[in-house]
C-alpha positions in Angstrom: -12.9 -111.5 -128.0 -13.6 -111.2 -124.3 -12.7 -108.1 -122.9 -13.8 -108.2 -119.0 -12.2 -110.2 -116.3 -15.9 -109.5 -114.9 -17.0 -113.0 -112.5 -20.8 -112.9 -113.6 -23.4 -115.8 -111.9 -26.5 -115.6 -113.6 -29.2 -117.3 -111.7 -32.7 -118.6 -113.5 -34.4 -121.4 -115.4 -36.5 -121.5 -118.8 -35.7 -119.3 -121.9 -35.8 -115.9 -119.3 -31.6 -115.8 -118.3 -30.4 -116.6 -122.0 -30.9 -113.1 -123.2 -28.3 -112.4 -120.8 -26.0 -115.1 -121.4 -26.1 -114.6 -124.9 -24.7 -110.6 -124.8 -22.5 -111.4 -121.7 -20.4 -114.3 -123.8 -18.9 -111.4 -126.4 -17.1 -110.0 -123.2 -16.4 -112.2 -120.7 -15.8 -116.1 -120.4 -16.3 -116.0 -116.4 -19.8 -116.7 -116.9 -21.4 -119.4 -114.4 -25.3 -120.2 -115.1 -26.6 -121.9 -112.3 -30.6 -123.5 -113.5 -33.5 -124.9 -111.7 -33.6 -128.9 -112.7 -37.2 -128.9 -111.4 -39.3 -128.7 -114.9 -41.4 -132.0 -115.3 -43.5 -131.0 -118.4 -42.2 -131.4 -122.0 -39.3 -133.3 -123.1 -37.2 -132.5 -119.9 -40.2 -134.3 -118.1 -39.9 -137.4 -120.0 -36.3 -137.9 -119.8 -36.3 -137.0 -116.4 -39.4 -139.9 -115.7 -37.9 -142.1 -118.1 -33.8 -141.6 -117.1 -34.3 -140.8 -113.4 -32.2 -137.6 -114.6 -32.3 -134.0 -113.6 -34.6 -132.3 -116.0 -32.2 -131.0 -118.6 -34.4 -128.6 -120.7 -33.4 -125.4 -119.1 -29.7 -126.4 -118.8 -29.7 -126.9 -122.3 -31.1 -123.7 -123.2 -28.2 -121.9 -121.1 -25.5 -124.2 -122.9 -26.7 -122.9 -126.1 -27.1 -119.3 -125.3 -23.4 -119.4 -124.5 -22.2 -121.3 -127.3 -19.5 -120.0 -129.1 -18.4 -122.8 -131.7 -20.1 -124.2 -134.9 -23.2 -122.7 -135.8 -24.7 -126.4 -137.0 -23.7 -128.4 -133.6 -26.2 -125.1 -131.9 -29.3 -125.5 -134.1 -28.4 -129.6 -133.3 -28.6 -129.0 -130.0 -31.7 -126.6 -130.2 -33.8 -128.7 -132.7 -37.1 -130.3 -131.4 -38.8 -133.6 -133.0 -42.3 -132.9 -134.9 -43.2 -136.0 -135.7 -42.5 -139.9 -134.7 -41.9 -141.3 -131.6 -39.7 -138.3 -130.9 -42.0 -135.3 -131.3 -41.7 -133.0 -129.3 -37.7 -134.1 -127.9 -34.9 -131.6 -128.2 -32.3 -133.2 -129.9 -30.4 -131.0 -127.0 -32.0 -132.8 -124.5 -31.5 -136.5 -125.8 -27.8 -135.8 -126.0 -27.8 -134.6 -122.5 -29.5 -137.9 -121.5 -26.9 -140.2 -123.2 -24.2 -138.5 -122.0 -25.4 -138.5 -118.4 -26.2 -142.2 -118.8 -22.5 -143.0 -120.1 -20.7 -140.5 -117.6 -22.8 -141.3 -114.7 -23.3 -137.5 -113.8 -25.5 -134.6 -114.8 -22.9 -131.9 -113.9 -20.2 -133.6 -116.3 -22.4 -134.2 -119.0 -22.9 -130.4 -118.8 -19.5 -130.0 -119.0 -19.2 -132.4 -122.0 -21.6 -130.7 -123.7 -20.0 -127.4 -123.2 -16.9 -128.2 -124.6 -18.7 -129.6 -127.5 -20.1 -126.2 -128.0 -17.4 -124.0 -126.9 -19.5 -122.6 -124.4 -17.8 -118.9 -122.8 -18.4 -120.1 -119.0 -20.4 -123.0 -117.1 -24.0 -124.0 -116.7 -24.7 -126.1 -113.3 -27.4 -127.4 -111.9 -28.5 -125.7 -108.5 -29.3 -128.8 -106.5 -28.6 -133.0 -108.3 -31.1 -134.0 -106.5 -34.0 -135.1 -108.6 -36.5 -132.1 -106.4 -40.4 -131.8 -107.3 -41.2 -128.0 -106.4 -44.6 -127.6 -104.5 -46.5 -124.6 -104.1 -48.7 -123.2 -101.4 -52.0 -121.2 -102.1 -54.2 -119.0 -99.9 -57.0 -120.6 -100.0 -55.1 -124.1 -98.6 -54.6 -126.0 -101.5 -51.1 -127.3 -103.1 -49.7 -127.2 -106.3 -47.7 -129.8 -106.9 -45.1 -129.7 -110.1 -44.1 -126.9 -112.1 -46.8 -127.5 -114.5 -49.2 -127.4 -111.8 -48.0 -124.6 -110.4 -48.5 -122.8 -113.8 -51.8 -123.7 -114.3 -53.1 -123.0 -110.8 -53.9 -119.1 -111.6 -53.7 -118.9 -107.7 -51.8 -116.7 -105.2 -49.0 -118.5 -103.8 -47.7 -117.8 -100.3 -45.0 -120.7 -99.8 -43.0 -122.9 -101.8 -40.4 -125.7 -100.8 -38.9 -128.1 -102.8 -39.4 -131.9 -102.0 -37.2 -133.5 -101.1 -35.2 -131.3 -99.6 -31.6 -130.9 -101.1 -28.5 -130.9 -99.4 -26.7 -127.8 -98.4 -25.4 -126.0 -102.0 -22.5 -127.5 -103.1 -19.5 -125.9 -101.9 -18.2 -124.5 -105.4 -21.3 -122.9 -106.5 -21.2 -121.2 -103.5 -18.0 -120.0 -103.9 -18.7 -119.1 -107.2 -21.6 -116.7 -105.9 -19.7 -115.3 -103.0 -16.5 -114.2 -105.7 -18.9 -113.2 -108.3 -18.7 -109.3 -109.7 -22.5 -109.7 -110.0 -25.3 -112.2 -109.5 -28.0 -111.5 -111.3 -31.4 -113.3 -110.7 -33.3 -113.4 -114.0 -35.3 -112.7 -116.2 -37.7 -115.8 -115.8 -41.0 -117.0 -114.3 -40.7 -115.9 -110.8 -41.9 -119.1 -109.1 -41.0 -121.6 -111.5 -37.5 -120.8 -112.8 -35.8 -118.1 -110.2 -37.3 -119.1 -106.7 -36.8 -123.4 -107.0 -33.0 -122.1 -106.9 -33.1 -119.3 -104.3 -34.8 -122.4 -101.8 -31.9 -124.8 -102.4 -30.7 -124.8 -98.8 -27.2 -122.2 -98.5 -28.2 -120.5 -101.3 -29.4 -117.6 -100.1 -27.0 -117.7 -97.6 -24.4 -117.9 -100.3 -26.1 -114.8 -102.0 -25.8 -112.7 -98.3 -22.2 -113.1 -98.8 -21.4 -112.4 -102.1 -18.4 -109.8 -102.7 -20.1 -108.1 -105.8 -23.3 -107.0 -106.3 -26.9 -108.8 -106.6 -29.6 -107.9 -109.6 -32.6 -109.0 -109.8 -33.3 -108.1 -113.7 -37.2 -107.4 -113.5 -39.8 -109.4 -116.0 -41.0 -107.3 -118.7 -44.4 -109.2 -118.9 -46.5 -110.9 -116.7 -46.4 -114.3 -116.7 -50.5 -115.8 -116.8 -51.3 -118.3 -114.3 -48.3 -117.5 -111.9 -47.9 -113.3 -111.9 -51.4 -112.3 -113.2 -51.9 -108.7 -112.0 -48.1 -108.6 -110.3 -46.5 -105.0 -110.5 -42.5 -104.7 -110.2 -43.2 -104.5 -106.2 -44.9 -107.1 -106.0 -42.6 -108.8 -108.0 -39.6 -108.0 -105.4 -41.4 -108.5 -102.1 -43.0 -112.0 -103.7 -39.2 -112.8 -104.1 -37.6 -112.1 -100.6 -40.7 -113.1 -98.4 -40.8 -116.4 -100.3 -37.4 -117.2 -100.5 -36.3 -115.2 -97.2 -33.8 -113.7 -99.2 -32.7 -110.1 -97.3 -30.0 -108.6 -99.5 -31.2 -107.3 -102.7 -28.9 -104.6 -103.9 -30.3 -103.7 -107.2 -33.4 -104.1 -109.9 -33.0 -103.3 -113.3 -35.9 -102.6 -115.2 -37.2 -101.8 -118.9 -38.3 -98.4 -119.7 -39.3 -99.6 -123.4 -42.2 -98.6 -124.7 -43.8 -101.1 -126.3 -45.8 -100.9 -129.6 -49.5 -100.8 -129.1 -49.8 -104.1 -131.3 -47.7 -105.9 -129.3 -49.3 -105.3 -125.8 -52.8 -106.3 -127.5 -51.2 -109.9 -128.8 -50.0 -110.2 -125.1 -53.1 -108.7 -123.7 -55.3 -111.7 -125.4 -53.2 -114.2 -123.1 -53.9 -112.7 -119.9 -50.2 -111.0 -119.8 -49.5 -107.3 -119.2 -46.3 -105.0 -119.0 -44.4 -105.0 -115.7 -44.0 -101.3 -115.3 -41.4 -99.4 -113.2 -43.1 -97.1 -110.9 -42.8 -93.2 -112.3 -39.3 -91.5 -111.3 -39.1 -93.4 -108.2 -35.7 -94.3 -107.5 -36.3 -97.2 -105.3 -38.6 -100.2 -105.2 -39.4 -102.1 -101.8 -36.4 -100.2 -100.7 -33.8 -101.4 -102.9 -32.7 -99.3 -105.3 -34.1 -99.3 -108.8 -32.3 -98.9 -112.2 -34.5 -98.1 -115.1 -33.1 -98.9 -118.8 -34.5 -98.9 -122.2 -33.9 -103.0 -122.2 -36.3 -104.8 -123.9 -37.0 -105.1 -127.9 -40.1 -106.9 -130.3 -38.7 -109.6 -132.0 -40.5 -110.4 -135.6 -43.9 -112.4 -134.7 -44.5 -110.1 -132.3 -43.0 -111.7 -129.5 -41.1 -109.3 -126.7 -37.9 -110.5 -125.3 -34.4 -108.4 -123.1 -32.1 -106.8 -125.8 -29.1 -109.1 -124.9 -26.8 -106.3 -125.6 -28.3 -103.8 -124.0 -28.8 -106.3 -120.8 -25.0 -107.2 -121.0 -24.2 -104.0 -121.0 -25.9 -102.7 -118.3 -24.7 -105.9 -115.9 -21.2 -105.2 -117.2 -21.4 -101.7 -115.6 -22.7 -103.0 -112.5 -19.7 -105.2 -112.4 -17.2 -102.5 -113.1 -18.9 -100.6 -110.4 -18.7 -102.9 -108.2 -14.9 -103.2 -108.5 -14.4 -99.8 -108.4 
């Protein structure tokens, strides 16, 4: 049963922000999740060709993280084709697209599909217009597409999102400015949290937020995009990119992870996004280190969802004190 009036926005894209939804929902059912709709690879880039729809993919995910009903209609929602015309679909995502095309809107289909899973708060789309997100490198070249962008192993010094959006719709950013706590990730930096901070008002919207904003650091590095990125590089890729200014808090994992574990990543190019020793700040905004991350079988390493919920709670409580 919820027990926190807490207004939580959680801000991010991909699998990275449902480790936080999915601890969150026990506690609180103000929960907004506000996703990037900029992924053109995969299933969400098909429907999105195919369906002139927003991509639904990470959408999806968030619905799912915060579903509280049946436990069937979420492994529905979650299952992916192998085989057929159909490999490689969601099932998730295909319902998303038929109810978009029956209701006419993204947003309400979300909302459909939320009720259908009893979802404890909302998932919205930062921006319904149908954006490509293109990416700037140092040595002059574009990347153009999420995908791109991924495979480009090159610096990036600029993004922007064509074609531009409209301003941010008036409720998410009242939503933001009410919120407890915002919190910005976990995700891939420049594919799933920045195509939302460079939605025109939104970091506007963040300036003025009542609560607190969290960026909730990475634990890995993402190859391709963050190769070589430490946590401050990680926060001053975020502000100068975006040209967000208020930051008012990272969190961070202090886990140490098995040996085993950082070789499997190690093979793939990634490495652990450590917290500087005892400093208390990072790029001048203060830093909160936590024991927050845990190996899931397989090897794989992933937030605790508890732990992270816990931890954003008592930001939130903090910031009603």
């Amino acid at each position: 049963m919820p027990r926190s009036s807490a207004r939580i926005v959680v801000i991010g894209g991909g699998t990275g922000i449902t480790a936080c939804l999915r601890g969150l929902k026990s506690h609180t059912r103000e929960i907004t999740a506000i996703v990037t709709v900029a992924d053109d690879g995969g299933s969400s880039g098909r429907l999105r060709k195919d369906y002139q729809m927003l991509a639904p993919g990470d959408a999806r995910n968030c619905l799912v993280a915060l579903a509280t009903g049946d436990a069937l209609l979420q492994d529905m929602f979650s299952y992916r084709f192998t085989d057929s015309i159909l490999r490689g679909h969601s099932f998730g995502n295909l319902m998303l697209a038929v109810i978009t095309q029956l209701s006419g809107s993204f947003p309400q289909a979300l909302q459909q599909a939320g009720a259908i899973l009893q979802c404890a708060g909302e998932v919205l789309p930062s921006t319904e217009t149908r954006v490509v997100l293109v990416a700037l490198h140092t040595d002059g070249s574009k990347s153009t597409g999420e995908q791109s962008i991924s495979r480009s192993a090159k610096p990036i010094v600029h993004m922007e999102l064509r074609p531009l959006p409209p301003m941010l719709d008036e409720m998410l950013a009242e939503r933001i400015r009410s919120a407890s706590v915002v919190v910005l990730g976990p995700g891939s930096l420049y594919t799933s949290i920045l195509p939302n901070l460079l939605v025109p008002g939104m970091v506007e919207a963040l300036s003025a937020c009542s609560g607190r904003v969290v960026l909730v650091a990475n634990i890995m590095t993402q190859p391709g995009e963050t190769d070589g990125f430490d946590l401050e590089r990680h926060v001053k890729s975020l502000m100068l990119i975006s040209g967000l200014k208020r930051l008012d808090l990272v969190l961070a994992s202090s886990t140490q992870l098995p040996t085993e574990a950082l070789e499997r990543y190690a093979e793939s190019g990634a490495a652990p996004v450590v917290p500087p020793g005892g400093a208390i700040t990072c790029c001048g905004v203060p830093l909160l280190v936590r024991p927050l991350s845990m190996v899931l079988p397989g090897g794989m390493v992933r937030h605790d969802s508890e732990r992270l919920a816990a931890e954003v709670l008592a930001i939130s409580q903090e910031s009603c004190a």
